[in-house]
C-alpha positions as CSV (number, residue, x, y, z in Angstrom):
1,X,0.0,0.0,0.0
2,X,2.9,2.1,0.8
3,X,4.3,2.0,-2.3
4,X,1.0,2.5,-4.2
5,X,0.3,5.6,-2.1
6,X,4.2,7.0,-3.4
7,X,3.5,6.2,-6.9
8,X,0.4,8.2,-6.6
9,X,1.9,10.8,-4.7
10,X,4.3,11.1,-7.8
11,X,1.8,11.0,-10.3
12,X,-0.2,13.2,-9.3
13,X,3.2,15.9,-8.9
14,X,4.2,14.7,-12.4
15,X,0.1,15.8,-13.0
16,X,0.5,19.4,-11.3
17,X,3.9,20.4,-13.1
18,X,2.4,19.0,-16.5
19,X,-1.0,21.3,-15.6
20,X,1.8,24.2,-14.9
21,X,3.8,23.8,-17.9
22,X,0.3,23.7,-19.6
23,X,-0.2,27.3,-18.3
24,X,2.8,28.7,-18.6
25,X,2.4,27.7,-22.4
26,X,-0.7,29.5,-22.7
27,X,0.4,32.6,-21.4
28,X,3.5,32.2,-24.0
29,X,1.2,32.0,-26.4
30,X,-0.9,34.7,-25.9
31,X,2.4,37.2,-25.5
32,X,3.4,35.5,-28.6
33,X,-0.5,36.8,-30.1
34,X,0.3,39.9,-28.2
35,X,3.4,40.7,-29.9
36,X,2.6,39.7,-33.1
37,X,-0.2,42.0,-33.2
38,X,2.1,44.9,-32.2
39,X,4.6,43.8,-35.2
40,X,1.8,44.1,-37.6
41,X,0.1,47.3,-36.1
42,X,4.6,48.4,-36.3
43,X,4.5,47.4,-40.1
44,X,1.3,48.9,-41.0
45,X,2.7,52.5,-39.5
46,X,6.1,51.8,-41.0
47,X,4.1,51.5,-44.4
48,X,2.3,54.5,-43.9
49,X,5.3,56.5,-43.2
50,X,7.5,55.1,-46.1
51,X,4.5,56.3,-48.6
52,X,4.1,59.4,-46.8
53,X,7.9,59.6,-47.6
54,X,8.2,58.7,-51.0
55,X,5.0,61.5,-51.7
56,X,7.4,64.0,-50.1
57,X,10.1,63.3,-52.0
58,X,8.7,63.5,-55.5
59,X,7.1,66.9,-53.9
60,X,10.4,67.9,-53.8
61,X,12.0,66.4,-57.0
62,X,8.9,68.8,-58.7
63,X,9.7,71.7,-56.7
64,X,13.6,71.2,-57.4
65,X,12.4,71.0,-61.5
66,X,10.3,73.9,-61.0
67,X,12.9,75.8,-59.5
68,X,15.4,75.0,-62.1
69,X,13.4,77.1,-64.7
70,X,12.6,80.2,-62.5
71,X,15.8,81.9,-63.6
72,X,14.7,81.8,-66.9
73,X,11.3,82.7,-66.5
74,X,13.2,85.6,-64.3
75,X,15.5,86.8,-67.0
76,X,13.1,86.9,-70.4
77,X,11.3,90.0,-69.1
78,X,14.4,91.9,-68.6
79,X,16.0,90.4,-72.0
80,X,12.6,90.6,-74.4
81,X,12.5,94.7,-72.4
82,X,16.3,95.3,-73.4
83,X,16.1,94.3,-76.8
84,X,12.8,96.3,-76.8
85,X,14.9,99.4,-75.6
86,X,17.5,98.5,-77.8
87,X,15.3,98.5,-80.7
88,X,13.8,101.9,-79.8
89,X,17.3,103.5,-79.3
90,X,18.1,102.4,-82.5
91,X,14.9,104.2,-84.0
């Protein structure tokens, strides 16, 4: 009987640390859901962000374009008004 009792004794330890790895496991898990969640809300934003980017930088290319023909829409007033004086000097 003595042994019996023992063996039962041990089984039903074995039967608590199996229940506790059993929880442990769960909570793992639902970290594990946690984090992924996080990583995907993370990716989402990181999306958003990298578009939001790329918008402002072909903003800027056009600006940087536009900008590169303002001297010349500067200068022909003062050129086509020079020859213009020019050509009335000349009169």
């Amino acid at each position: 009987m003595c042994e019996k009792q023992k063996r039962i004794e041990e089984l039903e330890k074995e039967n608590a640390e199996l229940y506790q790895t059993l929880s442990n496991t769960y909570k793992l898990n639902a970290e594990g859901r946690k984090f992924e969640a996080e990583r995907e809300k993370l990716n989402a934003e990181e999306q958003k962000f990298e578009a939001e980017r790329e918008r402002l930088l072909i903003d800027t290319m056009k600006m940087v374009r536009d900008i590169k023909y303002q001297p010349i829409l500067l200068i022909t007033p003062l050129v086509v008004s020079l020859i213009a004086l020019v050509a009335a000097i000349a009169k």
